[in-house]
C-alpha positions, 0 to 999 in steps of 0.5 A: 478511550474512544476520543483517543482513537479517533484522535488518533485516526485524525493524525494519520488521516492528516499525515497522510494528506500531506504526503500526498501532497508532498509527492503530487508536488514532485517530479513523477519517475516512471520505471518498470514496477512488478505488481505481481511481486507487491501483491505477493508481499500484501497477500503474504501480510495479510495471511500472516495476520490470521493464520487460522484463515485458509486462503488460496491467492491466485496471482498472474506472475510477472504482471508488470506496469509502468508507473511511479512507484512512489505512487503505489506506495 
């Protein structure tokens, strides 16, 4: 059992190489992305999670940057 997760594992890590990869390749578009909105999402996410933790996030609002979001993703 412990062979198939780490097997596992070693896939993703590898899929996730090779994405990388893939977009250090491509041409970088930068565009005005919200960080205040992802981090948003993430918090929303991870409370979902485990709903029995108590957790009070505090999030500058409209904290943006300038980036390529494929990056960020």
């Amino acid at each position: 059992m412990l062979f198939m997760i780490a097997s596992s594992q070693m896939v993703k890590l590898t899929d996730d190489i090779l994405e990388l990869s893939r977009v250090a390749r491509s041409e970088m578009k930068f565009d005005e992305i919200n960080l205040s909105i992802i981090c948003t999402d993430i918090c929303k996410t991870m409370s979902a999670s485990d709903p029995t933790r108590n957790i009070n996030w505090l999030i500058q609002p409209d904290l943006t940057i300038y980036s390529d979001k494929q990056l960020l993703y």
